[in-house]
C-alpha positions in Angstrom: 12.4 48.1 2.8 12.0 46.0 0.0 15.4 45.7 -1.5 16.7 45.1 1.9 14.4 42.3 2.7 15.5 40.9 -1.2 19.1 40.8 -0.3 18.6 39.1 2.9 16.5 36.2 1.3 19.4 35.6 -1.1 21.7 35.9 1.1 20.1 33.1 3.4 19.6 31.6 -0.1 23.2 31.5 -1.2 24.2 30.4 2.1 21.9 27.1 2.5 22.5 25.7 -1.2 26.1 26.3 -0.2 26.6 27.3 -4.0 30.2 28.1 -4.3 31.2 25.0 -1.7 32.5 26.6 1.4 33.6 23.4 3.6 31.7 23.4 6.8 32.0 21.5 10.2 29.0 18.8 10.8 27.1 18.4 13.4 25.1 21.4 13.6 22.1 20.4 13.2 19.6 23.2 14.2 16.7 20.4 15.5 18.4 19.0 17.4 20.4 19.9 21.1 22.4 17.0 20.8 25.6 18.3 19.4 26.4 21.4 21.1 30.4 21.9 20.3 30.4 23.2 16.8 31.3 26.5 14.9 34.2 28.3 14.8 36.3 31.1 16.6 36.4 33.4 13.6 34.5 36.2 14.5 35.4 38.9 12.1 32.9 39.5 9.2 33.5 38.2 6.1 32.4 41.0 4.0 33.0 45.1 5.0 28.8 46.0 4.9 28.5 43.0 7.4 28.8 45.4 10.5 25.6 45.6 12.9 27.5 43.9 15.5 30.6 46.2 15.3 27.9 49.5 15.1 26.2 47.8 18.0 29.4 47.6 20.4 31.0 50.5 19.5 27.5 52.2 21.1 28.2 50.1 24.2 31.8 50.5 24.5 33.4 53.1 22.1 36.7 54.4 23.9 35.9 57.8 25.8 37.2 60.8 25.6 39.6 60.4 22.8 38.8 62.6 20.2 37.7 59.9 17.5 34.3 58.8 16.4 31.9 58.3 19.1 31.9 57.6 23.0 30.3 54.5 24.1 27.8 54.6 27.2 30.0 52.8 29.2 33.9 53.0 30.3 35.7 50.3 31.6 34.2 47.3 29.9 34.8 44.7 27.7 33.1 43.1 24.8 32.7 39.5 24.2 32.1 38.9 20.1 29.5 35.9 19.7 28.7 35.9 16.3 25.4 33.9 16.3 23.5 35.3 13.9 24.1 35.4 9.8 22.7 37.8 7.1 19.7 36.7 7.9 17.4 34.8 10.1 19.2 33.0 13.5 18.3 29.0 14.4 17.3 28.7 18.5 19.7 26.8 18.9 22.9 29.3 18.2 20.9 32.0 20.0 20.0 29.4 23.1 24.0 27.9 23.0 25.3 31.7 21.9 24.0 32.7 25.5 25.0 29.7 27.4 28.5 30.5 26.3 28.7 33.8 27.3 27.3 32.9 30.6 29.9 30.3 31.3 32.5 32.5 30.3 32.1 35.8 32.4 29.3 37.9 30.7 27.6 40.2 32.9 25.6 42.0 30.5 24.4 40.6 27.1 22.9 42.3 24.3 20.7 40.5 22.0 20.3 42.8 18.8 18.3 40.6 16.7 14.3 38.9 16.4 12.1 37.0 14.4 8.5 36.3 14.7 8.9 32.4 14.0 10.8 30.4 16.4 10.5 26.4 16.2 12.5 26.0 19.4 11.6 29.2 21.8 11.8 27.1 24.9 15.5 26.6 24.3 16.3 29.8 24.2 14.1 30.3 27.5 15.8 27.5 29.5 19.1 29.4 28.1 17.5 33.0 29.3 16.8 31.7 32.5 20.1 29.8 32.7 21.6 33.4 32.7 18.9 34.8 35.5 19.6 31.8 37.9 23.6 32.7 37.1 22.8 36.6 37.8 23.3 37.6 34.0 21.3 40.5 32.7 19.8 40.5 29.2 18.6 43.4 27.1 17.0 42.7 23.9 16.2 44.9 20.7 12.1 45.0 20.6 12.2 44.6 17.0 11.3 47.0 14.0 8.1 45.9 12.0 5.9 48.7 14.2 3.9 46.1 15.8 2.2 45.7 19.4 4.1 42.7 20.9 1.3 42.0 23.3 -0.6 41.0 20.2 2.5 40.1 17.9 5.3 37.5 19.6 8.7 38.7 18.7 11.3 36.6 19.7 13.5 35.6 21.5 11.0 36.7 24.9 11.7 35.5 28.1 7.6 34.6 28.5 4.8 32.6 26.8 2.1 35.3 25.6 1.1 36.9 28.5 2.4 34.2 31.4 5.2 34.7 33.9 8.6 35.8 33.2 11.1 32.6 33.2 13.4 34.7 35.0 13.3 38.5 36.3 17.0 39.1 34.1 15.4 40.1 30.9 15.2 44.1 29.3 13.2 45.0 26.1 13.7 47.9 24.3 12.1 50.4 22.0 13.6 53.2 19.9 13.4 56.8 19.9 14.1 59.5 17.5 16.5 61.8 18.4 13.9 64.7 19.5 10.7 65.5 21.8 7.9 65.7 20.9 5.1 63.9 19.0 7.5 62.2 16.5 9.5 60.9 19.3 8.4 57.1 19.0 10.6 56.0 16.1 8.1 54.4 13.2 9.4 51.5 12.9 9.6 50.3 16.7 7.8 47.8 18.1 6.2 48.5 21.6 3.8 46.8 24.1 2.6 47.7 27.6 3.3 44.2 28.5 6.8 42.8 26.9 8.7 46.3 26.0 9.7 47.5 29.1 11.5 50.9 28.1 12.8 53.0 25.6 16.0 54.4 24.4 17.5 56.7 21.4 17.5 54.2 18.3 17.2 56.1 15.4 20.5 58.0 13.3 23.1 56.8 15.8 26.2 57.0 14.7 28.6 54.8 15.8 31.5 52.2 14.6 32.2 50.4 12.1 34.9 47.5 10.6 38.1 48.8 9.0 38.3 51.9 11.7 35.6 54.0 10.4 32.0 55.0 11.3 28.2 55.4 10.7 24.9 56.2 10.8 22.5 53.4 11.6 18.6 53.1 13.3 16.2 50.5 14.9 15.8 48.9 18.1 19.2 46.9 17.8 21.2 50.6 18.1 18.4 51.5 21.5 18.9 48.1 23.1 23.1 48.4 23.5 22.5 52.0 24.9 20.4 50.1 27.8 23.1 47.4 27.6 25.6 50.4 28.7 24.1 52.0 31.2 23.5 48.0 32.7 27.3 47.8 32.5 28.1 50.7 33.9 25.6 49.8 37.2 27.1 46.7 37.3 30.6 48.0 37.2 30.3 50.8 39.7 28.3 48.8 41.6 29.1 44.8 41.3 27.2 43.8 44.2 23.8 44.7 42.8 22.2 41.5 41.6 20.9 41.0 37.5 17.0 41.6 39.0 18.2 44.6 40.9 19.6 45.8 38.1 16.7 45.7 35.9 14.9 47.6 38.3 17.0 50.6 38.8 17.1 51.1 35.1 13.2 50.8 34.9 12.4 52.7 38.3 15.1 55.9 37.2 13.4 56.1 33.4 12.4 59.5 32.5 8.5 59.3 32.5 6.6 60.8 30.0 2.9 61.6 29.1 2.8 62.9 26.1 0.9 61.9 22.8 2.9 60.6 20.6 2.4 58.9 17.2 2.6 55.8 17.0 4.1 53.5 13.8 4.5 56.2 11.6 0.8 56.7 11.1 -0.7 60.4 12.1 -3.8 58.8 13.0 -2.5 56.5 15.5 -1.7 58.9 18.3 -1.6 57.3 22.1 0.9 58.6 25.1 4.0 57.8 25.3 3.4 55.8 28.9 0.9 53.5 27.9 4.1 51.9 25.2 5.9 49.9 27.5 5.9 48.1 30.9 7.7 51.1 32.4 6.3 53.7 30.2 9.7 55.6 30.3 12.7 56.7 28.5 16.2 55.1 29.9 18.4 58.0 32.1 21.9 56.7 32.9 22.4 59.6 35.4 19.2 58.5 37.4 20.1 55.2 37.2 23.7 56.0 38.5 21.9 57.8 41.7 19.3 55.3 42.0 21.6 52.6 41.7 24.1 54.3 44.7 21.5 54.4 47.0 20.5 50.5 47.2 22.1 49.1 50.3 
């Protein structure tokens, strides 16, 4: 909405005239891949409404069974906080190095909860995408939320040019769902495409974590691309031996298919079925994927 788009301007305003002088390291200079050791190790947000990553893992990874809050998708894994994004837009080159990193330092499964539709440097973060495919890490990506055809509309980051090949066979995009069937299951404000969304999950009012131990509500197509993320880590994790691209398959191949009409952006006129929305034209099922997934030899 309006206001929200207001606050993030001068938020990305306040933090490039650097106003109130808060020291920062040189070197980072987002045109350039020349200096690639900067930033710091301080992960935790610097202000309490700063929590779409913490909302965002907890939907991953919340404890099970425990009584409190939510339970993730998946048991028995481990986040890995990179915090390459500020209020606001992200520069290529944290995104591209933000993925190199967690390659090189055990990610099986990343999550990439964030997009733009401008992106100077796009072919670093597709040498970084296919970085993690040639080092059999899987990525799932948030489709975005402006209600937009991406086959027509680029969102990035993408792991192709328009409508050319894939850069690597590693990489998930995700649309959001409301929470019920029907017409009105397409959330409004997801983006979808037939060519570069390649399935759909719940994304609107999830309710999940939150900094300071506490919990909300929260929608769009970063809260439906970590329930993918989860059911990728819970393949992986049952079954380690499975390969990123194998991976990717089961969770496309064991979707819950769907025909019916649904609307599509919000608008009541625009009214096409469900299957003709994304690559896969289904809904992701981590019990299929679990059986699907047990019967690869």
């Amino acid at each position: 909405d309006l206001t929200s788009s207001l606050e993030q301007i001068n938020d990305r305003l306040a933090y490039n005239l650097n106003k109130d002088f808060k020291g920062r390291k040189t070197g980072d200079n987002p045109d350039t891949m020349d200096n690639k050791f900067y930033g710091n190790n301080n992960v935790k947000p610097s202000e309490k409404g700063e929590s779409h990553g913490t909302h965002v893992s907890g939907i991953i990874a919340a404890e099970r069974g425990n009584g409190k809050g939510v339970d993730g998708v998946a048991n028995n894994v481990k986040i890995m906080a990179v915090r390459a994004v500020p209020n606001g837009d992200e520069y290529d080159k944290d995104v591209a190095l933000a993925i190199r990193y967690a390659v090189d330092n055990g990610a099986k499964v990343i999550n990439t909860s964030f997009g733009k539709y401008y992106s100077p440097h796009s072919d670093w973060v597709r040498d970084a995408i296919k970085y993690a495919g040639d080092h059999d890490v899987l990525i799932v990506n948030a489709a975005g939320n402006e209600s937009l055809d991406i086959d027509k509309k680029a969102v990035y980051p993408n792991d192709a040019i328009g409508t050319g090949p894939e850069v690597a066979d590693n990489f998930i995009t995700v649309g959001a769902l409301e929470p019920k069937y029907g017409s009105g299951m397409v959330a409004g404000f997801s983006n979808y495409g037939k060519i570069n969304v390649d399935i759909f999950a719940p994304g609107a009012k999830i309710y999940s974590t939150t900094p300071e131990n506490e919990y909300d509500t929260k929608g769009g197509t970063s809260m439906a691309s970590p329930a993918v993320a989860g059911v990728a880590a819970l393949i992986r994790s049952y079954y380690p031996k499975l390969s990123a691209a194998q991976v990717k398959k089961v969770i496309l191949d064991s979707g819950l298919p769907l025909t019916t009409k649904v609307v599509v952006g919000g608008e009541a006129s625009d009214v096409r079925a469900f299957n003709g929305l994304s690559k896969s034209g289904k809904i992701a099922n981590v019990y299929n994927a679990l059986i699907l997934a047990s019967e690869i030899k």
